[in-house]
N, C-alpha and C positions, 0 to 999 in steps of 0.2 A: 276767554278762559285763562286760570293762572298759566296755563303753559306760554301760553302768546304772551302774557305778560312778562313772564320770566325771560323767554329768549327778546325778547324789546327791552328790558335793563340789562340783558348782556351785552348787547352791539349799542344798547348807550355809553356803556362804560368803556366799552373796545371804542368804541366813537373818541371817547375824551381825552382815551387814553393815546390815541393816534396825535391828537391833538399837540401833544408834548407842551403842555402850558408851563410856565413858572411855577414853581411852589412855593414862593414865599408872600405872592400876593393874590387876595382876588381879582379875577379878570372876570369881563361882561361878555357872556356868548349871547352870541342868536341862534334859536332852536327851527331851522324852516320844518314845516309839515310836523310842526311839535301835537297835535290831535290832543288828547286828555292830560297831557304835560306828563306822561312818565317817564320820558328821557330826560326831562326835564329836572324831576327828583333827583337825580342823580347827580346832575351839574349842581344841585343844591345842597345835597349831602357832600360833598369837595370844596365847601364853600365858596363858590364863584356865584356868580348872579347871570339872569339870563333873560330874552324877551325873545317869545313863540308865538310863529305867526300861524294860520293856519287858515285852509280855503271853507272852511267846515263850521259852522254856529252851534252844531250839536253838539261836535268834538270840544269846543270851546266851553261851552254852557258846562261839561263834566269835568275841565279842569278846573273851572271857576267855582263848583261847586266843591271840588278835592280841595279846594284852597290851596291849591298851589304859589312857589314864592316866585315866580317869576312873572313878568307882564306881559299882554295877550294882546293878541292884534289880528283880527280879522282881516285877511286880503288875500290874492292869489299872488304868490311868486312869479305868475308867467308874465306878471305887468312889472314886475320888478322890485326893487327892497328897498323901502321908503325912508332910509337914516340917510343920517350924516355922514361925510367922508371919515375914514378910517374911525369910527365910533366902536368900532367890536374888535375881542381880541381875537376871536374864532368863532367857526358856524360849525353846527352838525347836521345832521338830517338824517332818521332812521325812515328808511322805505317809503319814502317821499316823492326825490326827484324825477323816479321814472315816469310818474304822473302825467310829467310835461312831452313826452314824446307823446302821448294821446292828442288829437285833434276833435276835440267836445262840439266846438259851433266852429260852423264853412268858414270863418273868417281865421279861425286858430292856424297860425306855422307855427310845426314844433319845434325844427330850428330857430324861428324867429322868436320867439316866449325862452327856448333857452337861453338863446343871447342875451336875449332883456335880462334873462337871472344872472345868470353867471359875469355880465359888465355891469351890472350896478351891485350885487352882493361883492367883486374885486374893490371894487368904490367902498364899500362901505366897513371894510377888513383894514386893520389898522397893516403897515408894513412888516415882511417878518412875520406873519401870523398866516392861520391855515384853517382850512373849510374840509373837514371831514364828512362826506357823505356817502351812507350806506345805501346802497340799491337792490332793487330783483329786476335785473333787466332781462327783457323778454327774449335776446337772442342779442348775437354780437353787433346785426344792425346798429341795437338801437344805442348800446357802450359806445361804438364809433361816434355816433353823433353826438351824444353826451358830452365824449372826451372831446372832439373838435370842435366843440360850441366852447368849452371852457379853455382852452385852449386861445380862440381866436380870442377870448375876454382878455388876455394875459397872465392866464393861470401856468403853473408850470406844476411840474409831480407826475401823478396817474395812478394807475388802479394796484392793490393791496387789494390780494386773493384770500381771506384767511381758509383752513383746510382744505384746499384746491383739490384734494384726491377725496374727498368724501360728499357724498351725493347729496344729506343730510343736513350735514355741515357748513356746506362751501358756504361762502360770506365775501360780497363783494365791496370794496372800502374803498372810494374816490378821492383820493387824498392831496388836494392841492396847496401850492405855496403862494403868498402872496409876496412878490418881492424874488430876492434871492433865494433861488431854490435850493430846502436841505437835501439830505438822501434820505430816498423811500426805503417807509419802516418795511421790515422783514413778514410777509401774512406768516401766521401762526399756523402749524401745523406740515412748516413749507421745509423742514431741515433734513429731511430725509433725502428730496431732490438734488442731485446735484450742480442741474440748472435749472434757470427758473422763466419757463416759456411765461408763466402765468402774470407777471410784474412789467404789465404794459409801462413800460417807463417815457416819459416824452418830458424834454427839457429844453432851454435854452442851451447852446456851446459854449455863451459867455457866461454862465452862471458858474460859481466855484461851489464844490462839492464841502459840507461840513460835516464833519461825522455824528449823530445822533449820540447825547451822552448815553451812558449804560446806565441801566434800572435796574435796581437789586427784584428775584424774583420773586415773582408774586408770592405771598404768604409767608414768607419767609421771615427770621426776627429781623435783619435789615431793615426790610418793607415794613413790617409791622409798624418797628418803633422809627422809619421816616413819617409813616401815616400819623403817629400821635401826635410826634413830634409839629407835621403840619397843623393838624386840630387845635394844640395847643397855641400855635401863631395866631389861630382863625378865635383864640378865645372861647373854646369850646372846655366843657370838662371831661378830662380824661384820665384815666386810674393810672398811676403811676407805675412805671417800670420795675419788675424784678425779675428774677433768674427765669424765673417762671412763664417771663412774657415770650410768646412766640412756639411755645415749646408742644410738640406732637403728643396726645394722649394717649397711651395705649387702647389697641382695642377693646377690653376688658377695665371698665376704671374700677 
């Protein structure tokens, strides 16, 4: 339904947006459990490029029919992520990886298939770069296991709650670093709190703390005219600035 579609290009975008890419170049993500490539759109509207893998022939066959711009690759994550060393500058994954704590055939360990993801996708994330994946995990179980499977991979970071007080809302974000770990982004919706039980944090002791730059807010003329301004980089066409750009309409035009 459009509904599902619409909240699946919001946590793609909250997904890339985690991400914290460059913006003056495109980068190559990998989309795990990318299904009909609509998160995928989205990495493609920001101009980056992207290759979605997916356990699914059906799901696949309706990207491929959307024409989607990203490359497609049939296989299960639980066997592991078939690129090259540091080939990607980041991973997403909208409502995917919980998958892998399911045990399908008697031979499946679901910690054993995490591990195989989470140490060959660390292998396959260039240094410095980060694998944002969204979850519905079925109970704290199975977050623990998640996080201690990426974890023992060499990941560092951890979970970004966005709206942690709304039952509707809440949005769980596994946000790992590869390499030096930055500091975990703030979940949205979390500024009311004035502590925050919900930002499972786990890290190295040696890893030095960098501060996240500041992002002008969303919608805002700032953002706006950064957003052209990148478009323009990306050789896109975009209508020129004036006084106008960015500006609130009244409710009555």
């Amino acid at each position: 339904s459009s509904r599902v579609v619409e909240i699946q290009s919001q946590m793609s975008e909250r997904a890339v947006e985690l991400l914290g890419l460059p913006e003056d170049r495109a980068c190559l993500l990998l989309d795990v459990g990318c299904g009909s490539g609509l998160s995928g759109d989205h990495i493609s509207e920001e101009g980056h490029y992207w290759i979605g893998m997916d356990i699914s022939p059906a799901m696949l066959d309706v990207a491929v029919e959307r024409e989607v711009e990203g490359d497609l690759l049939l296989a299960d994550v639980g066997h592991g992520i078939p690129f090259r060393p540091g080939m990607f500058d980041g991973c997403i994954s909208i409502s995917a990886v919980q998958w892998l704590c399911n045990a399908d055939k008697k031979s499946h360990s679901p910690p054993k298939r995490l591990y195989r993801f989470f140490s060959t996708l660390y292998t396959a994330l260039a240094r410095g770069s980060r694998a944002v994946l969204q979850l519905y995990p079925e109970n704290s179980e199975q977050l623990e296991l998640i996080t201690a499977q990426a974890m023992r991979a060499g990941f560092t970071g951890g979970m970004v709650v966005d709206y942690p007080n709304s039952a509707k809302a809440k949005k769980f974000f596994l946000c790992l670093f590869v390499g030096p770990s930055g500091t975990l982004p703030k979940g949205l919706g979390t500024e009311c709190a004035s502590e925050e039980p919900h930002q499972a944090k786990f890290t190295n002791e040696r890893t030095r703390f960098r501060n996240v730059k500041g992002k002008s807010v969303k919608k805002s003329r700032d953002w706006i005219l950064e957003k052209k301004e990148r478009r323009r980089r990306q050789g896109k066409e975009v209508r020129a600035d004036t006084k106008y750009t960015g500006r609130k309409r009244r409710p009555r035009f």
